[in-house]
C-alpha positions in Angstrom: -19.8 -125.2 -63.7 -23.3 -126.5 -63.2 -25.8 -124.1 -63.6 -29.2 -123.2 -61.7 -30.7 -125.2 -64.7 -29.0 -128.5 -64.3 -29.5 -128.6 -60.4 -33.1 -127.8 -61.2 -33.4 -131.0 -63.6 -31.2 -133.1 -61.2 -33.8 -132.2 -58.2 -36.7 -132.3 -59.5 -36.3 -136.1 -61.2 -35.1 -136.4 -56.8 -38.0 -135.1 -55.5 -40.4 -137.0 -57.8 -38.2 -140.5 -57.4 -37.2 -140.3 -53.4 -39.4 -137.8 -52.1 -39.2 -134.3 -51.3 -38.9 -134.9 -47.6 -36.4 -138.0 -48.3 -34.0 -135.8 -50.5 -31.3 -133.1 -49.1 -29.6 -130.2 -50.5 -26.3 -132.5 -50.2 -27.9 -135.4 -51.8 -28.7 -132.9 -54.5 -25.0 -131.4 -54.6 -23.3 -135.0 -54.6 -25.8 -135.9 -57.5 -24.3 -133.3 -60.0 -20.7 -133.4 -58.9 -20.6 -130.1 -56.7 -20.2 -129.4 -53.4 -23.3 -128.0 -51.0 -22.1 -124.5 -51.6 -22.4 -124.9 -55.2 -25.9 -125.5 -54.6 -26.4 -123.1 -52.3 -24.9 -120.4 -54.3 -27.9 -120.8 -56.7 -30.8 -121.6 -54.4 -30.7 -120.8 -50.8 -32.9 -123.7 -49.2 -34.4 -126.6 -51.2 -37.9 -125.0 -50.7 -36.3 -122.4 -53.5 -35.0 -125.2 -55.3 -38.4 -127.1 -55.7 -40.1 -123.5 -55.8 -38.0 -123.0 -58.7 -37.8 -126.5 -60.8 -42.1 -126.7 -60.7 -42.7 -122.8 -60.9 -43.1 -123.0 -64.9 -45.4 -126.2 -64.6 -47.8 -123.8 -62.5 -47.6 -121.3 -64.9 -48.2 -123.8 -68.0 -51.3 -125.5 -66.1 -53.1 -121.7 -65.4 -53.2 -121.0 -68.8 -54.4 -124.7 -69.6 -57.0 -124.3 -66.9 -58.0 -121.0 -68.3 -59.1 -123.2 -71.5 -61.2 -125.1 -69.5 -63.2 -122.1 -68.0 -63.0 -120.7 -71.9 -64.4 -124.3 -73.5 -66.9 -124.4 -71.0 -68.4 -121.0 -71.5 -68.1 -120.9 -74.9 -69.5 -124.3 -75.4 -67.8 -125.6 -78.9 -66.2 -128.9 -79.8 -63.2 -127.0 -81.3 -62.5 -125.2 -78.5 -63.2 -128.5 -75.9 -60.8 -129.8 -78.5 -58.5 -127.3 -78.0 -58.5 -127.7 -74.6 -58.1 -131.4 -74.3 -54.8 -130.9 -76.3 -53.3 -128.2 -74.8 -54.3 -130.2 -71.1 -52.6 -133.8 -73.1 -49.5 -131.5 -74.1 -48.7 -129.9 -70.7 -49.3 -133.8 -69.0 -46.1 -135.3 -71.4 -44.5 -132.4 -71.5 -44.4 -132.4 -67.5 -44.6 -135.7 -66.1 -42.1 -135.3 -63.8 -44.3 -132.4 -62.0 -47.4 -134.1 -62.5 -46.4 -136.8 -60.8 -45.0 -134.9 -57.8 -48.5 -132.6 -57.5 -50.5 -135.8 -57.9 -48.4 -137.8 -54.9 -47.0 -135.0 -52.9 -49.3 -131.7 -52.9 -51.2 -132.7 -49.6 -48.1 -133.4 -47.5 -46.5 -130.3 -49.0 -49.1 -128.2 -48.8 -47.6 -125.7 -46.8 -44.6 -124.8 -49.3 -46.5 -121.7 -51.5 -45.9 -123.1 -55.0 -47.5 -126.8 -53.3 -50.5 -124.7 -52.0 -50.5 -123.2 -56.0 -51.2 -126.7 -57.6 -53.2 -127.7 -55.2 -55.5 -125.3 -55.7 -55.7 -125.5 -59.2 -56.5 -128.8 -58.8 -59.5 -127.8 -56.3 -60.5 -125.4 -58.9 -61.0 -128.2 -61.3 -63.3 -129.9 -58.8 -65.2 -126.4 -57.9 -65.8 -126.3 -61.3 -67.2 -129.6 -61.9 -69.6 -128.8 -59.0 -70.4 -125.5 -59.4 -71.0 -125.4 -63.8 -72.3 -129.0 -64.5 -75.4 -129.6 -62.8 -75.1 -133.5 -64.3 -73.5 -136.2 -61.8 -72.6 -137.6 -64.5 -71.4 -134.7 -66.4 -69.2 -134.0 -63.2 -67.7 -138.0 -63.2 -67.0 -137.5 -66.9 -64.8 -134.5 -66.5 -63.2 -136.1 -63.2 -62.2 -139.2 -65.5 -61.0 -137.2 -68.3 -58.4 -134.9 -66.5 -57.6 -136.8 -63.5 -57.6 -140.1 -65.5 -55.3 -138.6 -67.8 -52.6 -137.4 -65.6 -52.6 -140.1 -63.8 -52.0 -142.2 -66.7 -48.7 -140.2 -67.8 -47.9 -140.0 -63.9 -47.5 -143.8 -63.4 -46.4 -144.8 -66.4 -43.0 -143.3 -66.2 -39.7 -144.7 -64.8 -39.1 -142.7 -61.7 -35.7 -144.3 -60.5 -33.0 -143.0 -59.6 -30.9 -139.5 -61.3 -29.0 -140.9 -64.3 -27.4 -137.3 -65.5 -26.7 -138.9 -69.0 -30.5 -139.8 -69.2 -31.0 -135.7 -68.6 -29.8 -135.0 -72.4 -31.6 -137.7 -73.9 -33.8 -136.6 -77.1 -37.7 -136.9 -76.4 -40.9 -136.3 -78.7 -41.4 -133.0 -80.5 -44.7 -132.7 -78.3 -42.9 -133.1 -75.2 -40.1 -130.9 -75.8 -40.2 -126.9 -76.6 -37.3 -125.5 -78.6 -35.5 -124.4 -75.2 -36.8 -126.1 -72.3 -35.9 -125.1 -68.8 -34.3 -127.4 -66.3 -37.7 -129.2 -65.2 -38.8 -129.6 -68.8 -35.5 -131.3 -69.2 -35.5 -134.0 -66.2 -39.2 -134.9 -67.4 -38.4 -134.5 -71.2 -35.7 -137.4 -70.4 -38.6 -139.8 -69.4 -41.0 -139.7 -72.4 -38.7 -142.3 -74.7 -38.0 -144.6 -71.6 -41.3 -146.4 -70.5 -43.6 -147.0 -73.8 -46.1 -144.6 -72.6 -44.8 -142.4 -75.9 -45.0 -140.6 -79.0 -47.6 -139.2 -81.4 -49.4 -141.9 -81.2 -50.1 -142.0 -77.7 -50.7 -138.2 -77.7 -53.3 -138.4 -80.4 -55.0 -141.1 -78.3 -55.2 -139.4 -75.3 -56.5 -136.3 -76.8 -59.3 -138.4 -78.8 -60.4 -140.2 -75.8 -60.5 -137.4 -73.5 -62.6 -135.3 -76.3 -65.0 -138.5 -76.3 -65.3 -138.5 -72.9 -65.9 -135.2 -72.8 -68.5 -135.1 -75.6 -71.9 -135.8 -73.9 -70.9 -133.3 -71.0 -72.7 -130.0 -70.7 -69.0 -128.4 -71.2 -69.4 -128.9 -75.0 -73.3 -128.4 -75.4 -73.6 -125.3 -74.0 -74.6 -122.6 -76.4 
């Protein structure tokens, strides 16, 4: 029987590849071999599905976020460091949702968990304009986070559901030791595309943390 954790990693790699508005609860059901009921069984609309495939994403990216506001006050390079790979983490670990917030959030905005990531998202910027009195501080930090996950966004296959492709193996700093559904379907992406492994990771975090550098976020005392 398919669980609520399959049909989570099966509609979430649909909603990122065809759109949430282009993909249907049957679409979904004929994807994992089940019939509509199946899927309705589990989730009653596909706002509860999508509500439930990106939920942990939202709750990952708060506490990243919270870094932010931590690294800022705080004003230390280990702690910006911190932050930067915790943020680089949660972008390959999550592609799948990242890429869906960065393309989607404004035409979905009126689904609750949507409205959620978009306004983390404003809260970066309100940050940006409210704590660094620098333009270029604020550019700096712009170009860091949303350069970043824009980066691991587009560089990922997002074709069409291949359910073997949802088992497939991916980096130790993509992957938890039991990931949900979601972390599953973008898990299944890292070792496809290039855009991979520790190598990548440590690259991102050292450019982001040299980007970051000059910016009042890690000189404040």
């Amino acid at each position: 029987m398919t669980t609520a954790l399959e049909l989570q990693t099966i509609a979430l790699r649909e909603f990122t590849s065809a759109g949430y508005a282009g993909t249907s609860i049957q679409r979904i059901a004929d994807l994992a071999g089940v019939s509509k009921a199946a899927v309705l069984y589990h989730f009653s609309s596909k706002e509860e599905l999508l509500t439930a495939a990106i939920e942990p994403a939202l709750d990952e990216i708060e506490t990243v976020l919270e870094r932010l506001h931590r690294a800022g006050d705080q004003g230390d390079e280990e702690g910006v460091r911190a932050f930067v790979t915790e943020f680089v983490d949660f972008l390959l670990r999550r592609p799948l949702e990242v890429h869906l917030f960065i393309n989607q959030s404004r035409s979905l905005r009126e689904i609750p968990a949507i409205a959620r990531a978009e306004s983390f998202m404003t809260g970066i910027a309100q940050y940006c304009q409210e704590r660094l009195d620098d333009p270029e501080d604020r550019v700096r930090v712009a170009i860091a986070l949303a350069g970043s996950a824009y980066a691991i966004a587009a560089s990922r296959d997002y074709g069409p559901f291949d359910g073997d492709a949802a088992s497939s193996p991916a980096s130790e700093a993509a992957t938890g030791p039991e990931p949900d559904g979601a972390t599953a379907a973008s898990a299944a992406l890292i070792s496809s595309t290039g855009f991979e492994g520790e190598a990548v990771r440590t690259s991102l975090i050292q450019v982001m943390t040299e980007i970051l550098a000059p910016t009042s976020i890690a000189r404040r005392s």
